[in-house]
Residue frames as qw, qx, qy, qz and C-alpha x, y, z in Angstrom:
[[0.782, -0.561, 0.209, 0.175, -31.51, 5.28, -14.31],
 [0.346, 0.819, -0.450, -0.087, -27.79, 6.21, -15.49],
 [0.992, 0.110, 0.000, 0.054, -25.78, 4.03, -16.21],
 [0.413, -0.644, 0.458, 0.453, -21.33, 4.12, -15.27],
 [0.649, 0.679, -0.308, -0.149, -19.76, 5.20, -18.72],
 [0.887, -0.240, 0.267, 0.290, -17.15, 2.21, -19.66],
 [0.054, -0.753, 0.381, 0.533, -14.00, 3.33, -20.41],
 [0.809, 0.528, 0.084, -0.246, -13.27, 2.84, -24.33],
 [0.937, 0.036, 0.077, 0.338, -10.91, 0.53, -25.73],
 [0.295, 0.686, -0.198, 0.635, -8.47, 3.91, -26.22],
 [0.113, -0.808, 0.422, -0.396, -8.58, 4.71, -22.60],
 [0.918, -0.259, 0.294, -0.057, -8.07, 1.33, -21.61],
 [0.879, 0.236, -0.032, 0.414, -5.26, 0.58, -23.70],
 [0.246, 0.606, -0.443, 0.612, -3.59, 3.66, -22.31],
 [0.622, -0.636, 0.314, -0.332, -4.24, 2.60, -18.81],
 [0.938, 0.022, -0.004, 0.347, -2.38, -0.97, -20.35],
 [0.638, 0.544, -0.267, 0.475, 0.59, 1.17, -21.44],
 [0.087, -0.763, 0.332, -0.547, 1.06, 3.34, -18.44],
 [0.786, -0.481, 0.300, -0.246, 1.02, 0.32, -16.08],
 [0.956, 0.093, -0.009, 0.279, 3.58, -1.39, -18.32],
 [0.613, 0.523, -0.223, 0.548, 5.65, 1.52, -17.92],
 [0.522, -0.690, 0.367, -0.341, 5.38, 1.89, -13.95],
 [0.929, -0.249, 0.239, -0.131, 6.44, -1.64, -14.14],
 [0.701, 0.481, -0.170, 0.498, 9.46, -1.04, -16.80],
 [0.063, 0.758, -0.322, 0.564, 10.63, 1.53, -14.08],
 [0.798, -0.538, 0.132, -0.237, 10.19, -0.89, -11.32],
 [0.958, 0.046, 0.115, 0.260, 12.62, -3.21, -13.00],
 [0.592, 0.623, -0.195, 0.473, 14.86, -0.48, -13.76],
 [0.026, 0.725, -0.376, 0.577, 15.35, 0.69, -10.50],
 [0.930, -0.350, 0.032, -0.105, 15.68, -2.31, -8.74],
 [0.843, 0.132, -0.040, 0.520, 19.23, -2.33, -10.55],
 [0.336, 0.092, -0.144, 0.926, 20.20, 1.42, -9.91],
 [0.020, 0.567, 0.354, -0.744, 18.32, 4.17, -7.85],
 [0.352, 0.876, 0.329, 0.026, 16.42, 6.50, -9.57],
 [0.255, -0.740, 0.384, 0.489, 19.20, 8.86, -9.23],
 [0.267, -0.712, 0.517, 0.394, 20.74, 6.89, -11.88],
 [0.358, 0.431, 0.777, 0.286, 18.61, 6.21, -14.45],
 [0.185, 0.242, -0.040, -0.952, 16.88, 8.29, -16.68],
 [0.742, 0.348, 0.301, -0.488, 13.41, 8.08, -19.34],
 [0.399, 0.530, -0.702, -0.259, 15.37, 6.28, -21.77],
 [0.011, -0.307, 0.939, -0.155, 16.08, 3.52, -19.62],
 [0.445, 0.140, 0.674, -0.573, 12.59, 3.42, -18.75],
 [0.667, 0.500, -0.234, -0.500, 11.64, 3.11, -22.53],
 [0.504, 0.290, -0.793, -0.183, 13.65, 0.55, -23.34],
 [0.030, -0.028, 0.983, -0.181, 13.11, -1.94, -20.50],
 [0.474, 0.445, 0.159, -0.743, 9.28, -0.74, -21.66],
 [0.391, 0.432, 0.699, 0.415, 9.76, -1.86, -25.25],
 [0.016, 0.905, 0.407, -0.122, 8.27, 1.45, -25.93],
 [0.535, 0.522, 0.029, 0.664, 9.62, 4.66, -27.64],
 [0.287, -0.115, -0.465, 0.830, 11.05, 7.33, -25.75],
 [0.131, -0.285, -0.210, -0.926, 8.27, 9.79, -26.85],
 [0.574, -0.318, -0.702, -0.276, 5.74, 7.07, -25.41],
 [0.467, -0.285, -0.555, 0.627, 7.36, 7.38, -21.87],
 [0.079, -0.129, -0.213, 0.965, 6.74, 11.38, -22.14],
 [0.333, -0.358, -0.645, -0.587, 3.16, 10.80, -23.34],
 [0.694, -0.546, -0.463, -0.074, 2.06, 9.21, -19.94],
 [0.577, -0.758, -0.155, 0.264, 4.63, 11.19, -17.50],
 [0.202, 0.979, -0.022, 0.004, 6.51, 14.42, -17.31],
 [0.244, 0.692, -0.599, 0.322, 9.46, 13.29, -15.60],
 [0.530, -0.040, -0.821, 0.207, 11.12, 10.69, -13.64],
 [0.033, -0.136, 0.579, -0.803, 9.96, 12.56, -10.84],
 [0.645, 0.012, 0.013, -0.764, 6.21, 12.01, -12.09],
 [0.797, 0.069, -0.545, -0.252, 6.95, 8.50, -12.87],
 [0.213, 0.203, -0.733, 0.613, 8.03, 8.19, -8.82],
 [0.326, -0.058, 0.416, -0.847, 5.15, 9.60, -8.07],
 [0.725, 0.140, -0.359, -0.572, 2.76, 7.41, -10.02],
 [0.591, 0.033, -0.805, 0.052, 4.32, 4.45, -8.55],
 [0.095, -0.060, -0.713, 0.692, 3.74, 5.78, -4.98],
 [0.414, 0.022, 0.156, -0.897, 0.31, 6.25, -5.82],
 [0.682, 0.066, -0.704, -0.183, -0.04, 2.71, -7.36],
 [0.340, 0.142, -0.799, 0.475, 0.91, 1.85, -3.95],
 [0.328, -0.022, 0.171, -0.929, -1.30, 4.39, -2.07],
 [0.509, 0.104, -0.526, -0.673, -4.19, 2.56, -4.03],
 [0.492, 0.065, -0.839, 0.225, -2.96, -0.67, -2.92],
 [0.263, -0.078, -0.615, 0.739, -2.92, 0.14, 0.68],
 [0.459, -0.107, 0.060, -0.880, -6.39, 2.18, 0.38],
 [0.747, -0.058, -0.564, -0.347, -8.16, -1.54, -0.66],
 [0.615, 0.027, -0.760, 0.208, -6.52, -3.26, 1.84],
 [0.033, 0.054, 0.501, -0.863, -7.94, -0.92, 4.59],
 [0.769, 0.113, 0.259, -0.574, -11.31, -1.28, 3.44],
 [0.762, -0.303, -0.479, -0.313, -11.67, -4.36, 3.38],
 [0.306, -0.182, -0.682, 0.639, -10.04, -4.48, 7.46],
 [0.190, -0.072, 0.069, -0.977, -13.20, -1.74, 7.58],
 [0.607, -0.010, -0.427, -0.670, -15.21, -3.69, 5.96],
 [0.466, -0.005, -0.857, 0.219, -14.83, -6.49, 8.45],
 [0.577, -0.512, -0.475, -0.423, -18.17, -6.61, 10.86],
 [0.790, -0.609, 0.012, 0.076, -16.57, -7.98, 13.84],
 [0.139, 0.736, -0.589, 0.303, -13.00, -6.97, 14.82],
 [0.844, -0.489, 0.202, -0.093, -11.79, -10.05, 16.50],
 [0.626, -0.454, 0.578, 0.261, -8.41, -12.25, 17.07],
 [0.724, 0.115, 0.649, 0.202, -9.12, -14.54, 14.32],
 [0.414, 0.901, 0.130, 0.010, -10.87, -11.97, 11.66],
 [0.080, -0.928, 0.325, 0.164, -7.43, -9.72, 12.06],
 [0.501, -0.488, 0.650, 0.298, -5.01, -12.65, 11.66],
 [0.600, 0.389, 0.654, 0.247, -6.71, -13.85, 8.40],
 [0.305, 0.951, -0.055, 0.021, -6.86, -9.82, 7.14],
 [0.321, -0.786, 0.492, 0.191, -3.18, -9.69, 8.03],
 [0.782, -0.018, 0.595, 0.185, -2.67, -12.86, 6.08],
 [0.429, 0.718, 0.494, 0.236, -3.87, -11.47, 3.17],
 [0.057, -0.965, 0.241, 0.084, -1.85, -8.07, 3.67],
 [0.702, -0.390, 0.558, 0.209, 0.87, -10.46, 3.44],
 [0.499, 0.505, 0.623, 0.327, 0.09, -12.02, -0.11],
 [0.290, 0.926, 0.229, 0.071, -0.50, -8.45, -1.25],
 [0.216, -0.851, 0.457, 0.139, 3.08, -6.82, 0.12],
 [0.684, -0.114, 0.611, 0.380, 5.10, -10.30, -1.53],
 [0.575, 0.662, 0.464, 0.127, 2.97, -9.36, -4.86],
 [0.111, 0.982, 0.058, 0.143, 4.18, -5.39, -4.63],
 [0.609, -0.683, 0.109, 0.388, 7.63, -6.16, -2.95],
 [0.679, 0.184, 0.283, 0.652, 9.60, -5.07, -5.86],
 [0.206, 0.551, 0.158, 0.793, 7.85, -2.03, -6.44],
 [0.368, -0.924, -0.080, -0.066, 8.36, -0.80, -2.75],
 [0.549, -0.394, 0.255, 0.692, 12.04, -1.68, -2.80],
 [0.389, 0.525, 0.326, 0.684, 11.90, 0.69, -6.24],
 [0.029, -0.852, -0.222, -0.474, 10.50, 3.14, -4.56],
 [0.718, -0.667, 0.020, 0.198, 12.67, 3.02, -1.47],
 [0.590, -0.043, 0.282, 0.755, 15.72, 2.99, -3.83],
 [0.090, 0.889, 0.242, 0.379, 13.71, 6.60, -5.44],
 [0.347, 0.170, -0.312, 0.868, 14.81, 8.22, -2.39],
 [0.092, -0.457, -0.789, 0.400, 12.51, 9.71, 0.55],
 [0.051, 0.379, 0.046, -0.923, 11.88, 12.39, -0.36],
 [0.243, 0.127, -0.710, -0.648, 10.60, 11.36, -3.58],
 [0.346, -0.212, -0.899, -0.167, 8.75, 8.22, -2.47],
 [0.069, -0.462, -0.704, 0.535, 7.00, 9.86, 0.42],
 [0.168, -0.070, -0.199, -0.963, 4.84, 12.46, -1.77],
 [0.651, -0.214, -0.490, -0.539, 1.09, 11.90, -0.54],
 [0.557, -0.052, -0.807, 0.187, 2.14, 9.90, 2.00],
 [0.140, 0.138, 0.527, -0.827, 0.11, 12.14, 4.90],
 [0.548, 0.186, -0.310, -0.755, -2.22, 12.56, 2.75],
 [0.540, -0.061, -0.833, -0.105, -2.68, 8.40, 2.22],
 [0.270, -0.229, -0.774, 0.525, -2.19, 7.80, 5.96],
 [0.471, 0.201, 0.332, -0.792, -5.49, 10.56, 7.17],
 [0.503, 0.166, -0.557, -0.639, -7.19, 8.30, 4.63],
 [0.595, -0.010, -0.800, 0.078, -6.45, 5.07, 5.57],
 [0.259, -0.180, -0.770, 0.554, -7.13, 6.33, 9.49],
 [0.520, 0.072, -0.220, -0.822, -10.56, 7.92, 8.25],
 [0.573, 0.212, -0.723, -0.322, -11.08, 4.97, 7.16],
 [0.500, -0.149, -0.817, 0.246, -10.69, 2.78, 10.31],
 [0.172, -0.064, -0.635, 0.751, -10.91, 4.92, 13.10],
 [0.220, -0.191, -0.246, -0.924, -14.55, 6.88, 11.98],
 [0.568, -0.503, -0.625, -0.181, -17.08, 3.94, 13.23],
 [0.241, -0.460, 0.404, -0.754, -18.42, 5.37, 16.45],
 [0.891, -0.023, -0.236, -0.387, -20.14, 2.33, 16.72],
 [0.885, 0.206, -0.287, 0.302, -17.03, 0.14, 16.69],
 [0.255, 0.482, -0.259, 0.797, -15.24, 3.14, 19.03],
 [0.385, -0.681, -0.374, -0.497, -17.79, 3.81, 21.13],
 [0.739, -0.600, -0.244, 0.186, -15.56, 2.88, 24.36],
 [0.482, -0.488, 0.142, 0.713, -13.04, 5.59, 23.84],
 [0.109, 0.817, 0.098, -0.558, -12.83, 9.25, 22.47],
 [0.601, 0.774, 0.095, -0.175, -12.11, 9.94, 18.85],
 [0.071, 0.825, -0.558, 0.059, -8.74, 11.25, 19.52],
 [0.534, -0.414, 0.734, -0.064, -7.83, 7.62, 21.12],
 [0.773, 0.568, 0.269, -0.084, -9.84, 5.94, 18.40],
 [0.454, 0.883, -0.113, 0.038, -7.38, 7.64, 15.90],
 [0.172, -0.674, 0.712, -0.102, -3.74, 7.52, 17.71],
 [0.539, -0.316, 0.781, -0.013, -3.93, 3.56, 18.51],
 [0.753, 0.585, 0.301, 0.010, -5.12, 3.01, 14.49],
 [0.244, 0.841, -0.481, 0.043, -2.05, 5.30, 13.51],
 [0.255, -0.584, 0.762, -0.115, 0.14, 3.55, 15.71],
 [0.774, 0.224, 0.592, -0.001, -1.50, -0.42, 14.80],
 [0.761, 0.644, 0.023, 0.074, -0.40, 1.06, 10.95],
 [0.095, -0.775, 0.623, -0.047, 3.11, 1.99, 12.09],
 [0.726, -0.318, 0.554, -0.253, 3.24, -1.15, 13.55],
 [0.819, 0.355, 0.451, -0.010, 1.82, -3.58, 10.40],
 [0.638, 0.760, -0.061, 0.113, 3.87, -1.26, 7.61],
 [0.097, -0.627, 0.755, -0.163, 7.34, -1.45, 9.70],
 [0.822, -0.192, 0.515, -0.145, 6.95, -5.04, 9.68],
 [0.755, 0.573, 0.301, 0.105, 6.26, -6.02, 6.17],
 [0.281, 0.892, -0.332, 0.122, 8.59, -3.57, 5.21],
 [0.353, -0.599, 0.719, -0.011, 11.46, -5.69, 7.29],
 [0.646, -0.158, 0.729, -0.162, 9.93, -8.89, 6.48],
 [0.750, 0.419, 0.511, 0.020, 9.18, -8.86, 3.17],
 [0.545, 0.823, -0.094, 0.132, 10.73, -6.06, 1.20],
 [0.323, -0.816, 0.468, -0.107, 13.67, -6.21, 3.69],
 [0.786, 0.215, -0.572, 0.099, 13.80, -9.98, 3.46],
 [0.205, -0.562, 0.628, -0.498, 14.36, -9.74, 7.29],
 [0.516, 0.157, -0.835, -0.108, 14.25, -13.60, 9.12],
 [0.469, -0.593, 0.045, -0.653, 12.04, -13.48, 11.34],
 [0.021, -0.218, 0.924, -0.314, 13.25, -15.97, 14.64],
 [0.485, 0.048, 0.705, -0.515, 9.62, -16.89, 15.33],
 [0.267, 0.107, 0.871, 0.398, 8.61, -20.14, 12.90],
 [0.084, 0.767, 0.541, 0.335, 4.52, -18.07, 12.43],
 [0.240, -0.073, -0.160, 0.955, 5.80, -14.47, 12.93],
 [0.393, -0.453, -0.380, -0.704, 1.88, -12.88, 11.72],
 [0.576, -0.513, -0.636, 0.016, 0.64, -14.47, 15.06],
 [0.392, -0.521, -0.361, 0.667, 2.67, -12.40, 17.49],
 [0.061, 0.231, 0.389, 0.890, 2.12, -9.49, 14.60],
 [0.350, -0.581, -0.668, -0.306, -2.00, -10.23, 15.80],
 [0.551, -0.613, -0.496, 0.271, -1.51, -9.75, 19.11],
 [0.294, -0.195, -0.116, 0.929, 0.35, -6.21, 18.77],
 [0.225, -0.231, -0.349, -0.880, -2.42, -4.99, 16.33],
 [0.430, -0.643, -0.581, -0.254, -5.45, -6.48, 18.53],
 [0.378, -0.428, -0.507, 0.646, -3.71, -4.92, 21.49],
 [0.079, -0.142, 0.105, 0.981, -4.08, -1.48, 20.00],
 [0.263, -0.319, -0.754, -0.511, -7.48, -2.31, 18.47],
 [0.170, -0.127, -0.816, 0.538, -8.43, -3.48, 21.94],
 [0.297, 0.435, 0.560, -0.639, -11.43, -1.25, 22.61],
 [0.362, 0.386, -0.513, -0.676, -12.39, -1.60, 18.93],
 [0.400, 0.233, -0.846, -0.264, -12.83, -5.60, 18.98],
 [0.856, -0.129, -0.242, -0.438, -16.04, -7.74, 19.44],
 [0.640, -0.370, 0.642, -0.205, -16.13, -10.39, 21.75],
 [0.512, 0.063, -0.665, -0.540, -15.57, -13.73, 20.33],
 [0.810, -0.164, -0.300, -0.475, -17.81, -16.56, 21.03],
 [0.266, -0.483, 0.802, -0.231, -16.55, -18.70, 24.38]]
């Protein structure tokens, strides 16, 4: 029986460095676009020589991308585990959503970084992510079974539109939401769309 090789204390300390320098570049471009920074900057708010920065990424353009894939990554977990969830109901969703919360507060710094990157930049992959992430949800025929594939697929797209234009106002936006539990009326857009997806609950 084989055993998963563990990575060795070399490739693990370069997985430390490169994640301290996605996170020096968060902090730099939180104060100026990418535009207007360069790998210097990212070294120094690193600690790290410059040479170090070009070790782990070719250009700023690679170190954009790396962060939108950090993200990606993110956003893959947090769909499976809304997959992983047995029963699609009211409650189940409002507690996954909770928890999408907590994760988007954790990361809000490095999506406004990558928002300040510019679109062009920050959206590499991003089709690519999204057929994942609606792979991901929409595939259970089981859990589908009361509407065609194609519907299956559209009212998941549109339930992520939905949940990543929020968060994106509400947390990286800082937007105030008028209603005192805003996630509740958040539920009730994503269970509509869900709708032929979601398990009775118990009366």
């Amino acid at each position: 029986m084989s055993r998963e090789r563990r990575p060795s204390i070399r490739e693990e300390q370069k997985k430390l460095t490169r994640e301290r320098l996605l996170d020096a570049a968060v902090e730099v471009f939180a104060g100026r676009s990418a535009l207007d920074t360069n790998m210097d900057d990212i070294a120094r708010a690193a600690g790290v020589a410059r040479a170090t920065v070009y070790a782990h990424f070719t250009n700023k353009s690679d170190v954009v991308l790396a962060l939108a894939q950090r993200q990606y990554a993110l956003a893959d977990e947090v769909y499976a585990e809304l997959a992983a969830i047995e029963r699609w109901t009211r409650p189940a969703l409002h507690t996954w959503l909770e928890g999408v919360e907590a994760r988007w507060r954790e990361q809000a710094a490095s999506i406004r970084a990558l928002t300040m990157a510019g679109p062009a930049l920050a959206s590499d992959g991003a089709a690519e992510a999204h057929e994942r992430f609606v792979t991901k949800l929409a595939d259970d025929r089981a859990r589908w079974h009361a509407v065609s594939p194609a519907e299956a697929r559209q009212r998941v797209l549109m339930a992520l539109g939905q949940i990543e234009s929020f968060f994106s106002a509400w947390v990286v936006a800082d937007w105030k939401p008028a209603l005192e539990e805003p996630l509740d009326l958040v539920t009730d857009v994503v269970c509509h769309l869900l709708a032929p997806a979601l398990a009775e609950e118990p009366g």
